[in-house]
TORLUMKOL-490219 format. One record per residue (C-alpha): residue in one letter; x, y, z. Coordinates in Angstrom, 2 decimals. Example, Ala and Ser with C-alpha at 12.3 -4.5 7.8 and 13.67 -1.06 7.14 Angstrom:
<atoms>
+------+---------+---------+---------+
: code :       u :       v :       w :
+------+---------+---------+---------+
:    a :   12.30 :   -4.50 :    7.80 :
:    s :   13.67 :   -1.06 :    7.14 :
+------+---------+---------+---------+
</atoms>
This chain:
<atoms>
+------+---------+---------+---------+
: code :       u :       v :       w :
+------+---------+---------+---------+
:    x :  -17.66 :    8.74 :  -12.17 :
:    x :  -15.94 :    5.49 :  -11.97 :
:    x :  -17.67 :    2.08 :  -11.38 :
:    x :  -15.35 :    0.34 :   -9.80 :
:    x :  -11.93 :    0.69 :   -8.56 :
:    x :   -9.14 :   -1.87 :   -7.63 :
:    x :   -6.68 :   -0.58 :   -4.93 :
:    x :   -3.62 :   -2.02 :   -4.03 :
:    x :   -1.06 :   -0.78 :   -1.15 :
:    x :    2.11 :   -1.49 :    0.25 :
:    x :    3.17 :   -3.40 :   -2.51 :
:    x :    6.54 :   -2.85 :   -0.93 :
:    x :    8.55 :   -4.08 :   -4.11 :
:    x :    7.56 :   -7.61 :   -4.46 :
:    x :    7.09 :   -8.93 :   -7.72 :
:    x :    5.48 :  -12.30 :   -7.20 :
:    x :    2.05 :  -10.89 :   -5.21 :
:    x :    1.84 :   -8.11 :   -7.54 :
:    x :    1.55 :  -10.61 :  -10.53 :
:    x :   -1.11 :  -12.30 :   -8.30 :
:    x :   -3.24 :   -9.45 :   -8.07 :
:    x :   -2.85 :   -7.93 :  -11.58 :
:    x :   -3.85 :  -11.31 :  -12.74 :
:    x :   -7.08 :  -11.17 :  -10.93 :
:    x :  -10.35 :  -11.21 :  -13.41 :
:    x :  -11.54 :   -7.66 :  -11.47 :
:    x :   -8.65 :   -5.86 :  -11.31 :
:    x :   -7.77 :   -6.46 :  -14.55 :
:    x :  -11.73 :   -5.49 :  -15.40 :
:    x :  -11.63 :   -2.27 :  -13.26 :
:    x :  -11.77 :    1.25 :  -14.38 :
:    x :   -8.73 :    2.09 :  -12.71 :
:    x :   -6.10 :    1.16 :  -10.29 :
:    x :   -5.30 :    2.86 :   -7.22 :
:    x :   -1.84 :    2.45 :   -5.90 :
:    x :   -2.05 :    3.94 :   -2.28 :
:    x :    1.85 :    4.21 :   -1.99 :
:    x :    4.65 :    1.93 :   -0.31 :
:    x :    5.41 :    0.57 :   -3.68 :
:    x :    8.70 :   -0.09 :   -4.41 :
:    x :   10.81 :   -0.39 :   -1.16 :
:    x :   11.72 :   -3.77 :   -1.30 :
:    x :   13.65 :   -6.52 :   -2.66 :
:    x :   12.50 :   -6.49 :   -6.54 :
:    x :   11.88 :   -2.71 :   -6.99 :
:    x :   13.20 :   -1.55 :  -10.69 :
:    x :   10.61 :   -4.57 :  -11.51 :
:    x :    7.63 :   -3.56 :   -9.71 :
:    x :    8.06 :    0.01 :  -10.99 :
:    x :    8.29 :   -1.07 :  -14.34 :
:    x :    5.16 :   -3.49 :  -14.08 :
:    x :    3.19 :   -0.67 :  -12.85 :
:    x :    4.26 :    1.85 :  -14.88 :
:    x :    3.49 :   -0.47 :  -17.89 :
:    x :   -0.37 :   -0.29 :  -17.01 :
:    x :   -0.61 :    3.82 :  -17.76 :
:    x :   -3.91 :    5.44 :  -17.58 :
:    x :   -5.00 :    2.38 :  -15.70 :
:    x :   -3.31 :    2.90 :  -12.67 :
:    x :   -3.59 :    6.38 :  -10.22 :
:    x :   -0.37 :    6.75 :   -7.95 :
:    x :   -0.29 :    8.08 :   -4.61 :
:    x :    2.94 :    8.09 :   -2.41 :
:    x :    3.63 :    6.77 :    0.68 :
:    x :    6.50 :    7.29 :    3.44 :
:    x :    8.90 :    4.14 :    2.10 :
:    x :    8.26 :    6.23 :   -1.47 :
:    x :    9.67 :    9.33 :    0.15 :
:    x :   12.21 :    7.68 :    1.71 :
:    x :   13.86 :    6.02 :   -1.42 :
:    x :   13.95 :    9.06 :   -2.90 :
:    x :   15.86 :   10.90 :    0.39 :
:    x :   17.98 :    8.01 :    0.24 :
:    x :   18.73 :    8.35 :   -3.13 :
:    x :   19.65 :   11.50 :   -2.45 :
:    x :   22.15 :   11.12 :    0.84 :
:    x :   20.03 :   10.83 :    3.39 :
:    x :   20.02 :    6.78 :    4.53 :
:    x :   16.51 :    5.22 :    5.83 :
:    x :   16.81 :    3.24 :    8.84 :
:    x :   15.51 :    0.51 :    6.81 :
:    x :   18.65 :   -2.02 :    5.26 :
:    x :   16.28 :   -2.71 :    2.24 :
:    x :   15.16 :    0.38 :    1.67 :
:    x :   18.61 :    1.85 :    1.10 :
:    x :   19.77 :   -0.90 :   -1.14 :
:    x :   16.34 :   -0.44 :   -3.24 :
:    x :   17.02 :    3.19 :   -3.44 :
:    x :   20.42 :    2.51 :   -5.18 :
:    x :   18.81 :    0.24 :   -7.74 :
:    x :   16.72 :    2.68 :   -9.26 :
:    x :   16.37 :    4.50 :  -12.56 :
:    x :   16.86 :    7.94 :  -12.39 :
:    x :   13.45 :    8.60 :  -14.00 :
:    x :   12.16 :    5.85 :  -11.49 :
:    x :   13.18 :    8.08 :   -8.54 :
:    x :   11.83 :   11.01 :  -10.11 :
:    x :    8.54 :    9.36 :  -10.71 :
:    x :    8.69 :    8.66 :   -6.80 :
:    x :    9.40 :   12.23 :   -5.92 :
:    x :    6.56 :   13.61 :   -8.12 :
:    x :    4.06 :   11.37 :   -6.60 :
:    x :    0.62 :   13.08 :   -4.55 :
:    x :    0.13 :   12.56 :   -1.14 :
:    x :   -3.57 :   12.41 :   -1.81 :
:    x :   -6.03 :   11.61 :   -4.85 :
:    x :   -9.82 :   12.37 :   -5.12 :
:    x :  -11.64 :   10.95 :   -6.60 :
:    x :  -15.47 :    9.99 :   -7.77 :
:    x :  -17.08 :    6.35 :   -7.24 :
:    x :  -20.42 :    4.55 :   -7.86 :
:    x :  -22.12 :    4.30 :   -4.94 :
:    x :  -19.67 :    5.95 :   -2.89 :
:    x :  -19.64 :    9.35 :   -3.78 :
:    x :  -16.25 :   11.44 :   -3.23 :
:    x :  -13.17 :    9.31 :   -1.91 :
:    x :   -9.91 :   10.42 :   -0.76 :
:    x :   -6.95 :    8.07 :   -1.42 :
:    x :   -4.12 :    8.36 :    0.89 :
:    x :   -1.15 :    6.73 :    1.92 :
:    x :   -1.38 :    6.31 :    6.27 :
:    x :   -3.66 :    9.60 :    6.66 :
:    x :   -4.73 :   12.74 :    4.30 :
:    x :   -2.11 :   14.88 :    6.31 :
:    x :    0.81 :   12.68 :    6.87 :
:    x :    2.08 :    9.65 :    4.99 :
:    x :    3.43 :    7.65 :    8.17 :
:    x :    0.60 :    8.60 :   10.53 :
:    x :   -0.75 :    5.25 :   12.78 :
:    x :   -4.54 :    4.90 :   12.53 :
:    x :   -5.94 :    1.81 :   13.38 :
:    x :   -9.27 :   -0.55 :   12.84 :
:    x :   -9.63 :    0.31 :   16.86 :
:    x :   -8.46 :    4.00 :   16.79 :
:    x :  -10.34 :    5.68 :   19.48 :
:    x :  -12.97 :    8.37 :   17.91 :
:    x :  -11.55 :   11.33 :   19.23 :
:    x :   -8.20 :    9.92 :   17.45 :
:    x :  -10.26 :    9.80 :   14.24 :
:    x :  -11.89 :   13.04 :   14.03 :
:    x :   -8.35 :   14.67 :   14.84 :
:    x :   -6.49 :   13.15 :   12.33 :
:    x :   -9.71 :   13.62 :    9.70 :
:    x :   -9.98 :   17.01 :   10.68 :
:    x :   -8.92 :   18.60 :    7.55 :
:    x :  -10.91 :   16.42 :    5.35 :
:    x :  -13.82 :   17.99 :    2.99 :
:    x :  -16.67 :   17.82 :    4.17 :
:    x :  -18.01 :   16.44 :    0.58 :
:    x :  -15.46 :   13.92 :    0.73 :
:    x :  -17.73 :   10.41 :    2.41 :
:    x :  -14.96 :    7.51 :    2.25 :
:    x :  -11.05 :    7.83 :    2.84 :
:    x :   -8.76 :    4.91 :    1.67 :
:    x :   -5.75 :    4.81 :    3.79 :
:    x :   -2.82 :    1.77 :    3.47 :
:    x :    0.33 :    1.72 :    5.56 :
:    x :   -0.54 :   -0.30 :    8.71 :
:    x :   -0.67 :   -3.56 :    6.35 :
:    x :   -4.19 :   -5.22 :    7.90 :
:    x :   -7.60 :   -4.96 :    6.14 :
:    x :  -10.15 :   -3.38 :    7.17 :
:    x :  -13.22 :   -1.34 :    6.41 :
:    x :  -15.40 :    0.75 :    9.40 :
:    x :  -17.52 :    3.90 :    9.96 :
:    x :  -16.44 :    6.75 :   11.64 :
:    x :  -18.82 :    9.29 :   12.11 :
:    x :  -20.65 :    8.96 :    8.96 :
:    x :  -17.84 :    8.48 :    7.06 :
:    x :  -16.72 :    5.10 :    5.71 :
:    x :  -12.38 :    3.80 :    6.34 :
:    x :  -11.06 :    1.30 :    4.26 :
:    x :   -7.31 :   -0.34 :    4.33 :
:    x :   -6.90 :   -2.59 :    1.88 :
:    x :   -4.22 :   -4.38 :    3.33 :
:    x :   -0.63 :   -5.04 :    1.65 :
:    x :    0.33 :   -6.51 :   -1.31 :
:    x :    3.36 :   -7.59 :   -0.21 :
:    x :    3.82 :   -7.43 :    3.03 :
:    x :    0.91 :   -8.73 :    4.72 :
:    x :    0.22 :   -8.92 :    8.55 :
:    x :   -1.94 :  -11.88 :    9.71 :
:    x :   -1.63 :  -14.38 :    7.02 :
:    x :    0.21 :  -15.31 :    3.51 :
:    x :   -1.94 :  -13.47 :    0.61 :
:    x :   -1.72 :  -10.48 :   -1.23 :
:    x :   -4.42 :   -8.07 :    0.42 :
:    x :   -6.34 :   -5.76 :   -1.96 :
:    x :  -10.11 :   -3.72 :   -2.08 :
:    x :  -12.42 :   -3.34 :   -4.87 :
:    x :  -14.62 :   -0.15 :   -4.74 :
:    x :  -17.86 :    0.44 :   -6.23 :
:    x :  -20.85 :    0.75 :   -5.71 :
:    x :  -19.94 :   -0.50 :   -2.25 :
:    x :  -16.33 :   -1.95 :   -0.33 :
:    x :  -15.18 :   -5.69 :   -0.76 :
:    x :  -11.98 :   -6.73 :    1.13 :
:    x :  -10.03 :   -9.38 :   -0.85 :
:    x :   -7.01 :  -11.38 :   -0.25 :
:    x :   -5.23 :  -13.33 :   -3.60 :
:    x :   -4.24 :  -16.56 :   -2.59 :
:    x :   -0.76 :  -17.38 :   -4.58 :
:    x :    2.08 :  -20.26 :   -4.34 :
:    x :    4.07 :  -19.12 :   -1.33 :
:    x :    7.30 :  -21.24 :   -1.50 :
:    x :    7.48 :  -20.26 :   -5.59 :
:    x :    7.52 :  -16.67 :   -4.38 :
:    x :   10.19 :  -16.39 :   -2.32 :
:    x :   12.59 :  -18.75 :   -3.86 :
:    x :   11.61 :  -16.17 :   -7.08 :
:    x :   12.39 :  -13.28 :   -4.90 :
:    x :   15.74 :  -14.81 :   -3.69 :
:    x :   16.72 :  -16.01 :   -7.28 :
:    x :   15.48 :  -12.96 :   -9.40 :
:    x :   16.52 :   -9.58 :   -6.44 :
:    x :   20.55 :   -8.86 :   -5.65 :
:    x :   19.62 :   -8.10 :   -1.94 :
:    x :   21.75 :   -9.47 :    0.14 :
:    x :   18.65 :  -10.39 :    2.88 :
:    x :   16.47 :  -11.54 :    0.16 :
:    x :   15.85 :  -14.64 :    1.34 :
:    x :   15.00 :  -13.70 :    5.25 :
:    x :   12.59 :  -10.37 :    3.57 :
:    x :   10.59 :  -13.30 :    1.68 :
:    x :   10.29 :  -15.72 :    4.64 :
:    x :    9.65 :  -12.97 :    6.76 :
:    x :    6.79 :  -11.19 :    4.58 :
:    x :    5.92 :  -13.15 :    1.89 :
:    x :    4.88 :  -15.98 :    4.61 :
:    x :    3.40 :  -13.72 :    6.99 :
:    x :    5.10 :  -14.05 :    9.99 :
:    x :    3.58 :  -11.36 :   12.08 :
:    x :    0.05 :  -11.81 :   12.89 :
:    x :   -2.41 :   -9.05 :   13.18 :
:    x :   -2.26 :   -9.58 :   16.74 :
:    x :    1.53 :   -8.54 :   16.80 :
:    x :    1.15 :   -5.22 :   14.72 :
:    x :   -1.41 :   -3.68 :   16.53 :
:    x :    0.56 :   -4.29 :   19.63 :
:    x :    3.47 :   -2.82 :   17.89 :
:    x :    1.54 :   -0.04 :   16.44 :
:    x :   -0.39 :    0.99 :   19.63 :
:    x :    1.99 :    3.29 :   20.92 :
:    x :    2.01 :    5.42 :   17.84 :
:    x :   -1.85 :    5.47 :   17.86 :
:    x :   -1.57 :    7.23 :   21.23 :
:    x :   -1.68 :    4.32 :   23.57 :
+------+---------+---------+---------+
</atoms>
């Protein structure tokens, strides 16, 4: 059983956050790493990759739909997504095979917490909309297939923190890395023996001129203002998400 876990999402290939985080005293003190997918479809994404995979045994990959998508790209199908198709031609070949051999779900055993199920936007469907709001009848369908055994599910994707109860069973997003929605910060959880939400405060303004002098994409500079400083509130993505939450 592990004591405590750090998990990071939606890193979405920027450098500058991840450094942030990885820096922090208690993730670099945790048993493991959790990376619940999202993590390299950006502007700086051979470096993230490499960063990560540098850590080993200490970090636990799951993948997410931008994951998947790189690798379709890759392979001739185009995302809809400008910087996801230039990020897909920058890759390694063993990078985009380490993307395509990535689980879309990882059990595993915490203090305090029992079973947990690490996923990328649900345990059936990596781009699935759940929300901090989602009705309950929306939650029990889309936890459905879930063991029974299984008493917390870590989900990322939506890119806002939260942690709630449904129906006995504890929901935690830790947020995104790099592209957080309702402030500048690099969102994050730490698990065990219970759930604490934390955001990694880091110099803004060094980021994204980083990110515009270190990355070849063209937009680089509009992605960093854009993410790195937060520009869409929380407000704004649950609006945007509603619809595909059934609203």
């Amino acid at each position: 059983m592990l004591e405590r876990i750090a998990v990071l999402s939606d890193v979405h290939g920027a450098l500058p956050p991840l450094e942030a985080v990885l820096a922090e005293p208690d993730v670099a003190a945790a048993d493991l790493i959790v990376l619940t997918g999202d993590i390299a479809a950006g502007p700086q994404p051979v470096e993230v990759l490499d960063l990560l995979t540098g850590l080993g045994d200490r970090a636990c990959w799951v993948g997410g739909n931008a994951d998947r998508e790189l690798v379709e790209a890759r392979a001739g199908k185009p995302s809809a997504i400008e910087v996801s198709n230039w990020a897909a031609g920058q890759l390694r070949d063993d990078q985009v095979a380490r993307l395509a051999a990535l689980p879309p779900t990882v059990t595993l055993s915490v203090a305090g917490l029992g079973e947990v199920l690490f996923c990328h936007a649900t345990p059936r469907d990596d781009e699935e909309v759940v929300l901090v709001d989602s009705r309950m009848a929306r939650w029990a369908e889309v936890l459905a297939g879930v063991p029974a055994g299984v008493r917390a599910v870590v989900c990322g994707h939506t890119h806002m923190p939260f942690a709630r109860l449904v129906d006995r069973r504890l929901v935690v997003n830790p947020g995104s890395v790099g592209m957080p929605y309702g402030g500048p910060g690099a969102d994050w959880a730490l698990l065990g023996p219970g759930v604490q939400l934390r955001r990694t405060a880091f110099d803004v303004d060094a980021a994204c001129a980083r990110v515009v002098a270190e990355s070849g994409f063209p937009g680089a500079a509009a992605w960093a203002d854009e993410y790195l400083r937060s520009r869409h509130s929380d407000a704004d993505a649950l609006a945007a998400f509603g619809p595909r939450d059934g609203r």
